[in-house]
C-alpha positions as CSV (number, residue, x, y, z in Angstrom):
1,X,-4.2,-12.8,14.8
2,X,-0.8,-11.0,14.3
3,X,-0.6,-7.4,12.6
4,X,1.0,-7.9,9.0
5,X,3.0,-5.4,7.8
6,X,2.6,-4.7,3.7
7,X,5.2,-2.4,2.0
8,X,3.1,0.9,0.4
9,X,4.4,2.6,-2.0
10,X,3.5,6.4,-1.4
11,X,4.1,8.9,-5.1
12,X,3.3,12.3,-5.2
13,X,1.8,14.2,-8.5
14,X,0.6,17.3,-9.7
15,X,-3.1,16.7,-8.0
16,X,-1.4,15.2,-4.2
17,X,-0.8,11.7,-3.3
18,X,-1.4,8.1,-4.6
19,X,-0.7,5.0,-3.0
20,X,-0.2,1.2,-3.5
21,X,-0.1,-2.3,-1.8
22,X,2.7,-4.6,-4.3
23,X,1.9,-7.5,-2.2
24,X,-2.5,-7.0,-3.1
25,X,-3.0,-6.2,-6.3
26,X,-5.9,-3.7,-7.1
27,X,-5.1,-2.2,-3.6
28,X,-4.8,1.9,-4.0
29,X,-5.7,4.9,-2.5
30,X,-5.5,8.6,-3.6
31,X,-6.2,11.7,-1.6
32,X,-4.8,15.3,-1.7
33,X,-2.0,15.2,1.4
34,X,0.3,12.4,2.5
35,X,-1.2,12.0,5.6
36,X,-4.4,11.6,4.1
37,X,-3.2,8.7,1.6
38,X,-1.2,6.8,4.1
39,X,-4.5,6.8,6.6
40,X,-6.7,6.0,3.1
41,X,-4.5,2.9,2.1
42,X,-4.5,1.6,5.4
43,X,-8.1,1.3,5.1
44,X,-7.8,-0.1,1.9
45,X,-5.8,-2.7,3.1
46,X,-8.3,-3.9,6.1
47,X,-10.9,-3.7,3.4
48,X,-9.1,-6.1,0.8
49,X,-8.2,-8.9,3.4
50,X,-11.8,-8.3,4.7
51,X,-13.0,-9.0,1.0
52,X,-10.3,-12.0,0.6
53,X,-11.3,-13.6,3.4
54,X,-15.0,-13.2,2.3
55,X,-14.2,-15.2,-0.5
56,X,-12.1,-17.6,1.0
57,X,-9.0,-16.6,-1.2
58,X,-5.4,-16.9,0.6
59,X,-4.4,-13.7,2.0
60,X,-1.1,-13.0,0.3
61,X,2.2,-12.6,2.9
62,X,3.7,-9.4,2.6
63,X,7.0,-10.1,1.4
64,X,7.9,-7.1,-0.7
65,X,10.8,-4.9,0.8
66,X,12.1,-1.4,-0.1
67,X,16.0,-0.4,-0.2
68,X,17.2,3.4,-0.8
69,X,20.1,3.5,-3.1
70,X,22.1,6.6,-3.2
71,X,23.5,7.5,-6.7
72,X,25.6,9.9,-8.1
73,X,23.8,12.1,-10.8
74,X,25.5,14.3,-12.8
């Protein structure tokens, strides 16, 4: 089987890091450093296809994408 790649949107807040899958819904992760979230999620990920294909539900193609858009703020 060929990797997927799913887009993960990383935030930070006042207690470290969360993370999210658009593409799998329900798919988070939250830990106190970046590195830490981004190696949580990953797991997360596995785990939800894992569970999908359990329950013989489609596993969803990643097709969300990111763009940075520079702006001018006053």
């Amino acid at each position: 089987m060929n990797p997927m790649q799913y887009l993960v949107i990383v935030e930070k807040s006042e207690n470290g890091f969360g993370a999210y899958v658009p593409d799998l819904p329900g798919c988070v992760a939250a830990a106190e450093t970046r590195a830490e979230v981004v190696s949580l999620i990953q797991e997360a990920i596995e785990f939800h296809i894992e569970g999908l294909k359990k329950a013989g539900d489609p596993i969803p193609t990643p097709k969300s994408q990111s763009e940075l858009v520079n702006v001018h703020a006053a």
